[in-house]
N, C-alpha and C positions, 0 to 999 in steps of 0.2 A: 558439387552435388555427389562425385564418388566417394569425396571425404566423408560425408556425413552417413551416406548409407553404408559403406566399411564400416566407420567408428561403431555406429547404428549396431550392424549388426555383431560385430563383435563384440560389446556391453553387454546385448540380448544375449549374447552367448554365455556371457559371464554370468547373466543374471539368471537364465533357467540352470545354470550348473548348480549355482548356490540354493535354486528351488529343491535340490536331491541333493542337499548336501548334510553330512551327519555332523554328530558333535567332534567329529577327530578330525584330526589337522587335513587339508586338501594342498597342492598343490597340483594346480591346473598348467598341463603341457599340453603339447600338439604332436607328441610323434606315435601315438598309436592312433589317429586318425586321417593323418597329412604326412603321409610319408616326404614329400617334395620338402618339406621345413626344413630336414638333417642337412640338406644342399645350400640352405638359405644363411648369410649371414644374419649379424644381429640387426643391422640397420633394415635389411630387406624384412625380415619378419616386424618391425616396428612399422613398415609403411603396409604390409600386406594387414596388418590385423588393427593399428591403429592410427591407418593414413595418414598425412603430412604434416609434419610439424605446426604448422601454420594452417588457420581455416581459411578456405577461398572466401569466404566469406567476411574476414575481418576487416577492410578494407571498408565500405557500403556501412556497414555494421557500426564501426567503432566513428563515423562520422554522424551519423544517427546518436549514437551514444552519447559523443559530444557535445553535440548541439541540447539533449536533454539534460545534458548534465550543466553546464553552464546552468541552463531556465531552472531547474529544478535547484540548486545549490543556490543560489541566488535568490531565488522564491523564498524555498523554506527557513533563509538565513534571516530573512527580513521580514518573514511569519511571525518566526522568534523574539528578531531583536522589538520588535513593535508591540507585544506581546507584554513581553519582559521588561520592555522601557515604559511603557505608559499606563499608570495603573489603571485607567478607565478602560484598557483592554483586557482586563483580569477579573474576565465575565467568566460562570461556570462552558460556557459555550465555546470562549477561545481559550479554555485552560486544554480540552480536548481536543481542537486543531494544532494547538501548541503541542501535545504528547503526538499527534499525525505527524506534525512537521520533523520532529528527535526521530521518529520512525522512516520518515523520508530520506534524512539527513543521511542516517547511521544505510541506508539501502545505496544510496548515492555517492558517499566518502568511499564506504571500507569494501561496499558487495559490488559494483559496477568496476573499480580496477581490478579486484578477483575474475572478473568473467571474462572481460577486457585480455587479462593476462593471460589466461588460458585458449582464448580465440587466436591469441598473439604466438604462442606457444604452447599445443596442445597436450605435449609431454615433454622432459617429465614433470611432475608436480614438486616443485622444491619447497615449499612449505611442511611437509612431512606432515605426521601424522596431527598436530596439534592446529598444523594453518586447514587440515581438511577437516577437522572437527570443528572449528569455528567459522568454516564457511558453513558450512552446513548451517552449523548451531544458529547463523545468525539470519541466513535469508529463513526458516522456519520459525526465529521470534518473531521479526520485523512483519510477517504474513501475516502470523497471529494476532500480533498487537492490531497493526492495521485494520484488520475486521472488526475484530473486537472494541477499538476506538471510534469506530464510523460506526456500529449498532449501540453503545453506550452516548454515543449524544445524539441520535435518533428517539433512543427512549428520554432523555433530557428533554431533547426537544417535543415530543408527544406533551410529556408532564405537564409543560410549559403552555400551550394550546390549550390543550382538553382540559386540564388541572390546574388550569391557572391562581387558583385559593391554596392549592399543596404546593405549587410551584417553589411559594413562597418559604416554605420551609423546608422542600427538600433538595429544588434545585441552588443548591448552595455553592462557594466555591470551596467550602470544607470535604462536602460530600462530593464532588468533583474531583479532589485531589486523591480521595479514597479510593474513588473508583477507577484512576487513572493507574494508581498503585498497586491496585488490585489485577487490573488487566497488563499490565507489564507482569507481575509475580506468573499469572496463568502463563503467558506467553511465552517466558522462562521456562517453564514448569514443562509446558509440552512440546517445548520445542529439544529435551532431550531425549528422547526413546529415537525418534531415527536420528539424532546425531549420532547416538551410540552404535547404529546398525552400520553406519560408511567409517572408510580408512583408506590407506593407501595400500593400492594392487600392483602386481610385480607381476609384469610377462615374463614366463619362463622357456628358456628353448627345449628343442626335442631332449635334449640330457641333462633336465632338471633345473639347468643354472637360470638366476636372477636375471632378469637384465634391469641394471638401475637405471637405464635413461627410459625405459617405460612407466617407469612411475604415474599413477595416475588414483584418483580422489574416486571412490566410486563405492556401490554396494557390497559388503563383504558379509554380512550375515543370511540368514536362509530367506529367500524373497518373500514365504508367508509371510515372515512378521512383517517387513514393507508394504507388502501390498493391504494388511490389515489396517497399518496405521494409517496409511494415506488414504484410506476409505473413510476408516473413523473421522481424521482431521479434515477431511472432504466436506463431509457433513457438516459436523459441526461448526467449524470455521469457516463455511462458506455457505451451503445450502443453507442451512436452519437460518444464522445469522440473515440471511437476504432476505428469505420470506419474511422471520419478524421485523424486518425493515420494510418491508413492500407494506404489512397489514395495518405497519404505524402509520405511514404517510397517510395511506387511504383512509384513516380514522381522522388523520391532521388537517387534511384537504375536506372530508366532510365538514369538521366543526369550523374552518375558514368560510366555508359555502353560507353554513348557516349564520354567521354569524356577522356576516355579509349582508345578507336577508333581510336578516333579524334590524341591520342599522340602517337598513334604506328604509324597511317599514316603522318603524315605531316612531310612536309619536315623537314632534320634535327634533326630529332627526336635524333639519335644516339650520335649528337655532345652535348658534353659536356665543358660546361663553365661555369661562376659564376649566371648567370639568369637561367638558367635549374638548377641548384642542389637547387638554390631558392623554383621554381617551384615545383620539386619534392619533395623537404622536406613538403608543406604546402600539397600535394596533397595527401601523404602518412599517415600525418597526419589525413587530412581531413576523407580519408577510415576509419582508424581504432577507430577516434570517431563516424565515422557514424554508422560501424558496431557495438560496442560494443552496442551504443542504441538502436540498431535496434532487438537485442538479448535479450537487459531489456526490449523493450514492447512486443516482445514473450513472456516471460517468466510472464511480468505481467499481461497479460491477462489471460493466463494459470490459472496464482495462486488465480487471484480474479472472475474470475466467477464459481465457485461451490459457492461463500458465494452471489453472485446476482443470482443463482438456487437455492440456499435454502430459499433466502425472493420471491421468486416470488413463490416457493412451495406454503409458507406456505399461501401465500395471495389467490391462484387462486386456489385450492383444498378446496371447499366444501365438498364434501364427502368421509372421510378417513376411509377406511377400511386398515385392515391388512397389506395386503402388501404395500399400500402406505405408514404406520404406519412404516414398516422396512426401505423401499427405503429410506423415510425423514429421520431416524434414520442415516442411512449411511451417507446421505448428510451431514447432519451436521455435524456429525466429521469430515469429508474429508473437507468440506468449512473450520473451524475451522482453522486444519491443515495446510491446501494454505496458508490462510488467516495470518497466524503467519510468517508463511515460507517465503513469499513476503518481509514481514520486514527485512529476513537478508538473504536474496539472492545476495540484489543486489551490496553489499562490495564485495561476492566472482567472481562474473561478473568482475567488476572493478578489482581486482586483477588478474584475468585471462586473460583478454582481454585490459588492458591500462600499456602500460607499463611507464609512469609517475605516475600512482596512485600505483603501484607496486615498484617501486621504493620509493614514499613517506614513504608506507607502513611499506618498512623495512627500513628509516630513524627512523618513531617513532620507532615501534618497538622496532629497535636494540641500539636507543638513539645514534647514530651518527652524527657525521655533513654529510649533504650531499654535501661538495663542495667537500671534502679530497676526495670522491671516485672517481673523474674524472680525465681526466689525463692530466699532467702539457700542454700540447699544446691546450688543448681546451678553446675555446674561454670563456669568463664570460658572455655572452648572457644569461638571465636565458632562455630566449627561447632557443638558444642550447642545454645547460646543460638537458633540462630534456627532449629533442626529438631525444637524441646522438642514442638511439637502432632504433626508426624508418627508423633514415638517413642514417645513418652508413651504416647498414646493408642491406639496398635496393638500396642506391642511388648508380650510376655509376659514381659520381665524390668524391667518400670517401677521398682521399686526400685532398681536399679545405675546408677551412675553410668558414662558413656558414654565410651568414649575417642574422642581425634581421627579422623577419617578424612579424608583425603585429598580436597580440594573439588573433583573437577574437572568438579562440573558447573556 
Protein backbone atom coordinates (compact mmCIF):
# COMPACT_ATOMS: atom_id res chain seq x y z
CA UNK A 1 0.00 0.00 0.00
CA UNK A 2 3.12 2.52 0.56
CA UNK A 3 4.34 1.44 -2.67
CA UNK A 4 1.47 2.47 -4.52
CA UNK A 5 0.61 5.75 -2.71
CA UNK A 6 4.70 6.82 -3.19
CA UNK A 7 4.53 5.58 -6.88
CA UNK A 8 0.93 7.36 -6.79
CA UNK A 9 2.05 10.38 -5.80
CA UNK A 10 5.09 10.79 -7.47
CA UNK A 11 3.55 10.32 -11.17
CA UNK A 12 0.98 13.02 -9.76
CA UNK A 13 3.94 14.87 -9.29
CA UNK A 14 5.07 14.26 -12.64
CA UNK A 15 2.04 14.74 -14.12
CA UNK A 16 0.92 18.34 -12.73
CA UNK A 17 4.69 19.36 -13.59
CA UNK A 18 4.03 18.71 -17.24
CA UNK A 19 0.37 20.61 -16.68
CA UNK A 20 2.97 23.95 -16.67
CA UNK A 21 5.21 22.86 -18.67
CA UNK A 22 6.38 25.01 -21.87
CA UNK A 23 7.45 24.07 -25.28
CA UNK A 24 11.33 23.97 -24.07
CA UNK A 25 13.13 21.26 -22.99
CA UNK A 26 12.29 20.51 -18.83
CA UNK A 27 14.35 18.58 -16.89
CA UNK A 28 12.73 17.76 -13.51
CA UNK A 29 15.17 17.49 -10.22
CA UNK A 30 14.48 17.60 -6.53
CA UNK A 31 17.23 19.78 -5.18
CA UNK A 32 15.57 23.24 -5.00
CA UNK A 33 12.58 21.70 -3.08
CA UNK A 34 14.14 18.55 -1.00
CA UNK A 35 17.12 19.80 0.29
CA UNK A 36 17.60 16.15 2.17
CA UNK A 37 17.95 14.38 -1.65
CA UNK A 38 22.01 15.97 -1.97
CA UNK A 39 22.39 13.31 1.10
CA UNK A 40 20.45 10.54 -0.67
CA UNK A 41 22.13 8.02 -2.88
CA UNK A 42 20.87 6.88 -6.04
CA UNK A 43 19.09 3.82 -4.89
CA UNK A 44 17.51 5.65 -1.88
CA UNK A 45 16.04 8.35 -4.10
CA UNK A 46 14.59 5.57 -6.53
CA UNK A 47 12.79 3.88 -3.43
CA UNK A 48 11.78 7.47 -1.82
CA UNK A 49 10.07 8.80 -5.10
CA UNK A 50 9.39 5.40 -7.00
CA UNK A 51 9.12 2.70 -4.09
CA UNK A 52 10.20 -0.82 -4.42
CA UNK A 53 11.21 -2.49 -7.21
CA UNK A 54 8.68 -5.13 -7.03
CA UNK A 55 4.76 -4.32 -6.20
CA UNK A 56 3.63 -6.03 -2.93
CA UNK A 57 0.98 -6.71 -4.70
CA UNK A 58 2.43 -9.02 -7.52
CA UNK A 59 2.22 -12.06 -5.88
CA UNK A 60 -2.19 -12.32 -5.18
CA UNK A 61 -2.25 -10.40 -8.65
CA UNK A 62 -0.15 -12.37 -11.02
CA UNK A 63 -2.04 -15.59 -9.66
CA UNK A 64 -5.44 -14.01 -10.62
CA UNK A 65 -3.78 -13.26 -13.77
CA UNK A 66 -2.87 -16.64 -14.41
CA UNK A 67 -5.73 -18.37 -13.78
CA UNK A 68 -7.57 -15.68 -16.34
CA UNK A 69 -5.11 -16.13 -18.65
CA UNK A 70 -5.00 -19.73 -19.11
CA UNK A 71 -9.51 -19.35 -19.40
CA UNK A 72 -9.14 -16.49 -21.62
CA UNK A 73 -6.17 -17.92 -24.13
CA UNK A 74 -7.85 -20.95 -24.36
CA UNK A 75 -11.34 -19.65 -24.78
CA UNK A 76 -10.56 -17.29 -27.42
CA UNK A 77 -8.08 -19.89 -29.26
CA UNK A 78 -11.02 -22.17 -29.70
CA UNK A 79 -13.56 -19.08 -30.41
CA UNK A 80 -11.16 -18.86 -33.31
CA UNK A 81 -10.16 -22.23 -34.28
CA UNK A 82 -14.16 -23.21 -34.58
CA UNK A 83 -14.89 -20.19 -36.27
CA UNK A 84 -12.19 -20.52 -38.83
CA UNK A 85 -12.53 -24.35 -39.10
CA UNK A 86 -16.19 -24.77 -39.73
CA UNK A 87 -17.84 -22.78 -42.40
CA UNK A 88 -21.40 -22.96 -40.89
CA UNK A 89 -19.82 -20.89 -38.13
CA UNK A 90 -19.13 -18.05 -40.68
CA UNK A 91 -22.23 -16.38 -39.69
CA UNK A 92 -22.10 -12.39 -40.12
CA UNK A 93 -22.65 -12.63 -36.17
CA UNK A 94 -19.38 -14.95 -35.44
CA UNK A 95 -17.30 -13.08 -37.88
CA UNK A 96 -17.68 -10.18 -35.03
CA UNK A 97 -16.95 -12.41 -31.93
CA UNK A 98 -14.28 -13.74 -34.07
CA UNK A 99 -12.61 -10.02 -34.48
CA UNK A 100 -13.58 -9.86 -30.17
CA UNK A 101 -11.78 -12.99 -29.84
CA UNK A 102 -8.06 -11.40 -32.10
CA UNK A 103 -8.93 -8.49 -29.70
CA UNK A 104 -8.93 -10.66 -26.49
CA UNK A 105 -6.01 -12.77 -27.93
CA UNK A 106 -3.71 -9.71 -28.76
CA UNK A 107 -4.86 -8.21 -24.74
CA UNK A 108 -3.89 -11.62 -23.26
CA UNK A 109 -0.50 -12.78 -25.25
CA UNK A 110 1.38 -9.29 -25.58
CA UNK A 111 -0.52 -6.63 -22.86
CA UNK A 112 -0.92 -9.11 -19.72
CA UNK A 113 3.13 -10.11 -19.61
CA UNK A 114 3.79 -6.21 -20.14
CA UNK A 115 1.81 -5.36 -16.86
CA UNK A 116 2.81 -8.66 -15.32
CA UNK A 117 6.47 -7.40 -15.92
CA UNK A 118 6.28 -4.26 -14.68
CA UNK A 119 4.40 -5.47 -11.26
CA UNK A 120 7.45 -7.86 -11.26
CA UNK A 121 9.81 -5.08 -11.85
CA UNK A 122 8.66 -1.84 -11.39
CA UNK A 123 11.67 0.12 -12.81
CA UNK A 124 13.42 0.34 -14.86
CA UNK A 125 11.45 -0.04 -18.10
CA UNK A 126 13.90 -1.83 -20.52
CA UNK A 127 11.88 -1.78 -23.54
CA UNK A 128 12.77 1.79 -24.18
CA UNK A 129 11.13 4.09 -26.02
CA UNK A 130 9.48 1.97 -28.86
CA UNK A 131 8.42 -1.16 -26.18
CA UNK A 132 6.44 2.09 -24.26
CA UNK A 133 5.02 3.22 -27.43
CA UNK A 134 3.48 -0.04 -28.25
CA UNK A 135 2.23 -0.76 -24.98
CA UNK A 136 0.50 2.02 -24.95
CA UNK A 137 -0.28 1.98 -28.61
CA UNK A 138 -1.82 -1.43 -28.15
CA UNK A 139 -3.95 -1.50 -24.85
CA UNK A 140 -5.69 1.95 -26.42
CA UNK A 141 -6.60 -0.27 -29.96
CA UNK A 142 -7.55 -3.37 -28.22
CA UNK A 143 -10.13 -0.75 -25.94
CA UNK A 144 -11.18 0.70 -28.98
CA UNK A 145 -11.79 -2.27 -31.09
CA UNK A 146 -13.43 -3.87 -28.21
CA UNK A 147 -16.25 -1.42 -27.88
CA UNK A 148 -16.49 -0.71 -31.07
CA UNK A 149 -16.88 -4.64 -32.05
CA UNK A 150 -19.65 -5.22 -29.28
CA UNK A 151 -21.89 -1.93 -30.63
CA UNK A 152 -21.24 -3.03 -34.45
CA UNK A 153 -23.11 -6.42 -33.77
CA UNK A 154 -25.44 -4.93 -31.53
CA UNK A 155 -26.69 -2.85 -34.45
CA UNK A 156 -26.35 -6.30 -36.53
CA UNK A 157 -28.19 -7.74 -34.21
CA UNK A 158 -31.09 -4.90 -33.85
CA UNK A 159 -31.15 -5.31 -38.15
CA UNK A 160 -31.67 -8.82 -37.69
CA UNK A 161 -35.00 -8.62 -35.23
CA UNK A 162 -36.69 -5.48 -36.07
CA UNK A 163 -35.46 -5.70 -39.99
CA UNK A 164 -35.67 -8.78 -40.60
CA UNK A 165 -36.70 -8.20 -44.67
CA UNK A 166 -33.24 -5.81 -44.73
CA UNK A 167 -31.54 -8.32 -42.74
CA UNK A 168 -31.49 -10.09 -45.67
CA UNK A 169 -29.36 -7.88 -47.67
CA UNK A 170 -27.51 -6.02 -45.43
CA UNK A 171 -26.61 -8.38 -42.71
CA UNK A 172 -24.10 -10.02 -44.80
CA UNK A 173 -20.88 -11.64 -44.25
CA UNK A 174 -19.42 -9.21 -46.93
CA UNK A 175 -20.72 -6.30 -45.00
CA UNK A 176 -19.44 -7.90 -41.83
CA UNK A 177 -16.04 -8.10 -42.85
CA UNK A 178 -16.28 -4.32 -44.02
CA UNK A 179 -17.34 -3.40 -40.91
CA UNK A 180 -14.81 -5.35 -39.03
CA UNK A 181 -12.10 -3.68 -41.10
CA UNK A 182 -13.44 -0.58 -40.63
CA UNK A 183 -13.45 -0.63 -36.85
CA UNK A 184 -9.86 -2.05 -36.43
CA UNK A 185 -8.71 1.13 -39.25
CA UNK A 186 -10.63 3.49 -36.34
CA UNK A 187 -9.16 1.73 -33.59
CA UNK A 188 -5.73 2.25 -35.10
CA UNK A 189 -6.39 5.62 -36.04
CA UNK A 190 -7.18 6.67 -32.39
CA UNK A 191 -5.27 4.96 -30.65
CA UNK A 192 -2.24 7.14 -31.71
CA UNK A 193 -2.67 10.78 -30.22
CA UNK A 194 -1.93 9.51 -26.59
CA UNK A 195 0.53 6.91 -27.80
CA UNK A 196 2.36 10.01 -29.02
CA UNK A 197 1.94 11.95 -25.63
CA UNK A 198 4.03 8.86 -23.24
CA UNK A 199 7.92 7.85 -23.37
CA UNK A 200 10.31 7.00 -21.26
CA UNK A 201 11.19 9.38 -17.86
CA UNK A 202 14.55 9.56 -16.34
CA UNK A 203 14.73 10.43 -12.53
CA UNK A 204 17.28 13.01 -12.09
CA UNK A 205 19.34 13.69 -8.90
CA UNK A 206 19.75 17.00 -7.11
CA UNK A 207 22.85 17.72 -9.88
CA UNK A 208 21.00 17.09 -12.97
CA UNK A 209 22.37 13.56 -13.72
CA UNK A 210 20.10 10.65 -15.32
CA UNK A 211 19.55 7.92 -13.26
CA UNK A 212 19.14 4.96 -15.79
CA UNK A 213 17.72 2.44 -13.49
CA UNK A 214 14.71 4.87 -13.13
CA UNK A 215 13.62 4.44 -16.30
CA UNK A 216 9.93 4.42 -16.43
CA UNK A 217 6.97 4.43 -19.29
CA UNK A 218 4.76 7.39 -18.38
CA UNK A 219 3.14 10.83 -19.52
CA UNK A 220 5.69 13.27 -21.01
CA UNK A 221 3.65 15.70 -22.97
CA UNK A 222 1.63 18.76 -21.30
CA UNK A 223 -1.31 16.87 -19.16
CA UNK A 224 -4.15 19.18 -21.18
CA UNK A 225 -3.72 17.22 -24.15
CA UNK A 226 -4.20 13.87 -21.99
CA UNK A 227 -6.77 14.92 -20.04
CA UNK A 228 -8.62 16.16 -23.30
CA UNK A 229 -8.28 12.97 -25.10
CA UNK A 230 -9.23 10.72 -22.45
CA UNK A 231 -12.43 12.66 -22.02
CA UNK A 232 -13.09 12.80 -25.70
CA UNK A 233 -12.20 8.76 -26.03
CA UNK A 234 -14.30 8.44 -22.83
CA UNK A 235 -17.24 9.38 -24.47
CA UNK A 236 -17.22 8.18 -27.48
CA UNK A 237 -15.64 4.88 -26.96
CA UNK A 238 -17.68 4.06 -23.98
CA UNK A 239 -20.42 6.29 -22.91
CA UNK A 240 -22.20 7.03 -26.29
CA UNK A 241 -21.27 3.47 -27.52
CA UNK A 242 -23.23 1.83 -24.36
CA UNK A 243 -26.25 3.98 -24.40
CA UNK A 244 -26.70 3.11 -28.21
CA UNK A 245 -26.34 -0.38 -27.12
CA UNK A 246 -28.78 0.02 -24.14
CA UNK A 247 -31.64 1.78 -26.62
CA UNK A 248 -30.99 -1.30 -29.33
CA UNK A 249 -31.70 -3.93 -26.93
CA UNK A 250 -34.79 -2.19 -25.56
CA UNK A 251 -36.11 -1.77 -29.10
CA UNK A 252 -34.94 -5.78 -29.61
CA UNK A 253 -36.58 -6.93 -26.37
CA UNK A 254 -39.77 -4.91 -27.39
CA UNK A 255 -40.14 -6.41 -30.97
CA UNK A 256 -39.39 -10.15 -29.20
CA UNK A 257 -42.29 -9.26 -26.76
CA UNK A 258 -44.52 -8.64 -29.62
CA UNK A 259 -43.81 -10.94 -31.44
CA UNK A 260 -44.28 -13.43 -28.85
CA UNK A 261 -47.95 -12.03 -28.60
CA UNK A 262 -48.36 -11.81 -31.86
CA UNK A 263 -47.63 -16.10 -32.11
CA UNK A 264 -49.67 -17.03 -29.27
CA UNK A 265 -52.64 -15.03 -30.52
CA UNK A 266 -53.10 -15.64 -34.11
CA UNK A 267 -54.95 -17.69 -35.56
CA UNK A 268 -53.63 -21.15 -36.05
CA UNK A 269 -50.90 -20.77 -33.88
CA UNK A 270 -51.31 -24.57 -32.60
CA UNK A 271 -51.36 -26.12 -36.07
CA UNK A 272 -48.36 -27.65 -36.98
CA UNK A 273 -47.00 -28.12 -40.51
CA UNK A 274 -43.76 -27.86 -42.65
CA UNK A 275 -43.85 -23.63 -42.69
CA UNK A 276 -44.42 -23.37 -38.68
CA UNK A 277 -41.49 -25.68 -37.62
CA UNK A 278 -39.66 -23.28 -40.40
CA UNK A 279 -40.66 -20.42 -38.54
CA UNK A 280 -40.04 -21.81 -35.21
CA UNK A 281 -36.65 -23.08 -35.64
CA UNK A 282 -35.21 -19.39 -37.07
CA UNK A 283 -37.31 -17.72 -34.14
CA UNK A 284 -35.81 -19.98 -31.58
CA UNK A 285 -32.86 -19.46 -32.82
CA UNK A 286 -33.16 -15.87 -33.29
CA UNK A 287 -33.99 -15.73 -29.02
CA UNK A 288 -31.11 -17.50 -28.09
CA UNK A 289 -28.49 -15.46 -30.11
CA UNK A 290 -30.14 -12.36 -29.00
CA UNK A 291 -30.08 -13.26 -25.63
CA UNK A 292 -26.59 -14.69 -25.24
CA UNK A 293 -25.37 -10.93 -26.62
CA UNK A 294 -27.53 -9.25 -24.71
CA UNK A 295 -25.72 -10.99 -21.62
CA UNK A 296 -22.03 -10.21 -23.30
CA UNK A 297 -22.79 -6.38 -23.21
CA UNK A 298 -24.00 -6.79 -19.49
CA UNK A 299 -21.34 -8.33 -18.73
CA UNK A 300 -18.89 -5.98 -20.84
CA UNK A 301 -19.94 -2.97 -19.50
CA UNK A 302 -19.66 -4.36 -16.10
CA UNK A 303 -15.98 -5.37 -16.76
CA UNK A 304 -14.66 -2.33 -18.48
CA UNK A 305 -15.86 0.60 -16.65
CA UNK A 306 -13.72 0.46 -13.39
CA UNK A 307 -10.64 0.82 -15.98
CA UNK A 308 -12.81 4.22 -17.75
CA UNK A 309 -13.15 5.25 -13.56
CA UNK A 310 -9.71 4.81 -13.00
CA UNK A 311 -8.49 7.13 -16.19
CA UNK A 312 -11.20 9.73 -15.39
CA UNK A 313 -9.72 9.44 -11.65
CA UNK A 314 -6.60 10.11 -12.43
CA UNK A 315 -7.42 12.95 -14.87
CA UNK A 316 -10.16 14.99 -12.80
CA UNK A 317 -8.56 14.81 -9.22
CA UNK A 318 -6.39 17.74 -8.57
CA UNK A 319 -5.98 17.33 -5.06
CA UNK A 320 -5.03 13.80 -3.73
CA UNK A 321 -5.02 13.48 -0.19
CA UNK A 322 -5.08 10.16 1.48
CA UNK A 323 -8.00 8.74 1.25
CA UNK A 324 -8.32 9.54 -2.26
CA UNK A 325 -4.55 8.01 -2.43
CA UNK A 326 -6.40 4.54 -1.03
CA UNK A 327 -9.77 4.65 -3.13
CA UNK A 328 -7.42 5.18 -6.49
CA UNK A 329 -5.31 2.34 -5.09
CA UNK A 330 -8.36 0.14 -5.05
CA UNK A 331 -9.49 1.29 -8.33
CA UNK A 332 -6.82 0.17 -10.03
CA UNK A 333 -6.52 -3.12 -9.11
CA UNK A 334 -10.13 -3.84 -9.36
CA UNK A 335 -10.00 -1.90 -13.08
CA UNK A 336 -6.95 -4.07 -13.74
CA UNK A 337 -8.77 -7.11 -12.83
CA UNK A 338 -12.27 -6.43 -15.06
CA UNK A 339 -10.14 -5.32 -17.34
CA UNK A 340 -8.20 -8.96 -18.01
CA UNK A 341 -11.41 -10.70 -16.99
CA UNK A 342 -13.36 -9.34 -20.02
CA UNK A 343 -10.79 -11.00 -22.28
CA UNK A 344 -11.88 -14.42 -21.19
CA UNK A 345 -15.29 -14.24 -20.14
CA UNK A 346 -16.84 -14.19 -23.14
CA UNK A 347 -15.78 -18.11 -24.47
CA UNK A 348 -17.40 -19.06 -21.14
CA UNK A 349 -20.78 -17.08 -22.26
CA UNK A 350 -20.65 -18.73 -25.44
CA UNK A 351 -20.39 -22.14 -23.94
CA UNK A 352 -23.05 -21.63 -21.72
CA UNK A 353 -25.63 -19.99 -23.45
CA UNK A 354 -24.94 -21.17 -27.46
CA UNK A 355 -25.42 -24.37 -27.91
CA UNK A 356 -23.71 -24.61 -31.53
CA UNK A 357 -20.48 -22.97 -30.15
CA UNK A 358 -20.82 -25.81 -27.24
CA UNK A 359 -21.07 -28.25 -29.42
CA UNK A 360 -18.10 -26.91 -31.62
CA UNK A 361 -16.34 -26.68 -28.59
CA UNK A 362 -16.32 -30.15 -27.68
CA UNK A 363 -15.58 -31.08 -31.40
CA UNK A 364 -12.05 -29.46 -31.00
CA UNK A 365 -11.62 -30.31 -27.80
CA UNK A 366 -12.42 -33.90 -28.01
CA UNK A 367 -10.78 -34.12 -31.70
CA UNK A 368 -13.97 -35.71 -33.16
CA UNK A 369 -15.70 -35.40 -36.26
CA UNK A 370 -18.86 -33.66 -35.73
CA UNK A 371 -21.05 -35.34 -38.41
CA UNK A 372 -20.57 -39.08 -36.59
CA UNK A 373 -22.54 -37.59 -33.47
CA UNK A 374 -25.78 -36.93 -35.16
CA UNK A 375 -28.16 -39.32 -35.89
CA UNK A 376 -28.59 -41.46 -39.09
CA UNK A 377 -32.15 -39.67 -39.93
CA UNK A 378 -31.04 -36.16 -39.82
CA UNK A 379 -30.90 -34.28 -42.56
CA UNK A 380 -27.06 -32.88 -43.86
CA UNK A 381 -28.34 -29.31 -43.73
CA UNK A 382 -25.43 -27.95 -41.98
CA UNK A 383 -27.93 -25.45 -40.77
CA UNK A 384 -29.91 -28.57 -39.18
CA UNK A 385 -27.08 -30.24 -37.91
CA UNK A 386 -25.96 -27.60 -35.68
CA UNK A 387 -29.59 -26.18 -34.43
CA UNK A 388 -30.96 -29.97 -33.79
CA UNK A 389 -31.01 -28.82 -29.56
CA UNK A 390 -32.86 -25.64 -30.33
CA UNK A 391 -35.63 -27.33 -32.55
CA UNK A 392 -35.80 -30.49 -31.36
CA UNK A 393 -36.33 -29.59 -28.15
CA UNK A 394 -38.95 -26.62 -28.31
CA UNK A 395 -40.53 -27.12 -31.57
CA UNK A 396 -44.01 -28.98 -31.62
CA UNK A 397 -43.35 -30.64 -34.90
CA UNK A 398 -40.08 -32.70 -33.69
CA UNK A 399 -41.07 -35.48 -35.97
CA UNK A 400 -40.51 -33.40 -39.50
CA UNK A 401 -37.61 -32.98 -40.98
CA UNK A 402 -36.41 -29.32 -41.30
CA UNK A 403 -35.67 -27.40 -44.44
CA UNK A 404 -32.89 -25.00 -45.00
CA UNK A 405 -33.19 -21.50 -43.73
CA UNK A 406 -31.14 -18.84 -44.78
CA UNK A 407 -28.07 -18.37 -42.06
CA UNK A 408 -27.75 -14.91 -41.55
CA UNK A 409 -27.07 -14.86 -38.24
Amino acid sequence: MDYLQNRSAFLQTVYQYFCNATSQEHNLTWNGSVPEDFFLSNEELLFKYLGPRRSTFFTPVCMMYLCIFLVGALGNALTCTVIAKHKVMRTPTNYYLFSLAISDLLVLILGMPLELYEMWRNYPFLLGQAGCHFKTFLFETVCFASILNVTALSVERYIAVVHPLKAKYVVTRTHAKRVILTVWLISLCSAIPNTSLHGIYYLSTPFGEHIEESAICVLLKPAWMYNLIIQVTTVLFFFAPMITISILYLLIGLQLKREKAFSEFKPGAGHCNYQTARMEQEKARRRQVTKMLFVLVIVFGICWAPFHTDRLMWILINNWTGELHRLYQYVHIVSGVFFYFSSAVNPILYNLMSTRFREMFKEVMCRRKFQSSKPRWYSASVTRVTTRSTVLESSPCNGIPLSDIEDYE
